[in-house]
C-alpha positions as CSV (number, residue, x, y, z in Angstrom):
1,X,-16.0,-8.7,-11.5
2,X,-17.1,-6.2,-9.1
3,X,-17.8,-6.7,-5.4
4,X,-17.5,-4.8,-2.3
5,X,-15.5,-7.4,-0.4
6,X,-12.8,-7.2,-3.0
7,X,-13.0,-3.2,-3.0
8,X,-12.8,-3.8,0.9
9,X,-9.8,-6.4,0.7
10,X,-8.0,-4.0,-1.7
11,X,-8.4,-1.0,0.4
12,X,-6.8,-2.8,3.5
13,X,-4.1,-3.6,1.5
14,X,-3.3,0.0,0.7
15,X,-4.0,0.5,4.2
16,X,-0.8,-1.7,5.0
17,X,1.2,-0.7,2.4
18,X,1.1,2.9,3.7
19,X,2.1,1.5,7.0
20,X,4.9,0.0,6.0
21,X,6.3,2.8,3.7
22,X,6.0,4.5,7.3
23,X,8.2,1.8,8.7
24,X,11.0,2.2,6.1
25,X,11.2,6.0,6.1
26,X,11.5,5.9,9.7
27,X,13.7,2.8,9.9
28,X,12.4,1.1,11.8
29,X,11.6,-1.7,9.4
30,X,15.0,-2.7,7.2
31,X,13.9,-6.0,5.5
32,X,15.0,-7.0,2.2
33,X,17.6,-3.6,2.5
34,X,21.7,-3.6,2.9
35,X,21.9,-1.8,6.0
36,X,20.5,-0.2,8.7
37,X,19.0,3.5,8.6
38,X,16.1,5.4,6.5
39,X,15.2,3.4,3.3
40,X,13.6,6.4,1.2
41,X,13.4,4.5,-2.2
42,X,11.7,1.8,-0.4
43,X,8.8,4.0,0.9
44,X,8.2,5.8,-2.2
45,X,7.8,2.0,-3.8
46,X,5.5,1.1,-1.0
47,X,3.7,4.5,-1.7
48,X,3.4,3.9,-5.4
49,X,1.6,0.5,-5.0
50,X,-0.4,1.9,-2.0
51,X,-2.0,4.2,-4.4
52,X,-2.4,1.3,-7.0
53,X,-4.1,-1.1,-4.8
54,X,-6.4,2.2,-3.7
55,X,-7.4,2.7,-7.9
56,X,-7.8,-0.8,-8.0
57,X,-10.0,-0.3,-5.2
58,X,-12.5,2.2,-6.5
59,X,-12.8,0.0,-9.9
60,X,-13.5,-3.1,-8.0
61,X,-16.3,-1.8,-6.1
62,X,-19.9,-1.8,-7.8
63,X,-20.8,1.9,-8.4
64,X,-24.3,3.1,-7.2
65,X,-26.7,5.4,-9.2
């Protein structure tokens, strides 16, 4: 099933997944962690699935000739 609104939807995601990998290196977001300060592990995770969603991305979108 390929459409650009899921390609689109997809991206964003990525989009805010990259954000908040941001957040966690910096720490300035600690939710879901045990303390305060930089949550590295966390930001590589959000990373990871970042460039998931963005793969995911490119084979949901319908591919022009």
């Amino acid at each position: 099933m390929k459409s650009n609104s899921m390609a689109v939807g997809l991206g964003v995601l990525g989009v805010i997944f990259i954000v908040l990998a941001v957040l966690y290196a910096l720490g300035i977001l600690q939710v879901f962690t045990s303390g305060p300060g930089n949550h590295y592990k966390h930001a590589i995770l959000l990373v990871v699935v970042a460039v998931a969603s963005f793969v995911a991305a490119n084979f949901a979108r319908p591919k022009t000739v």
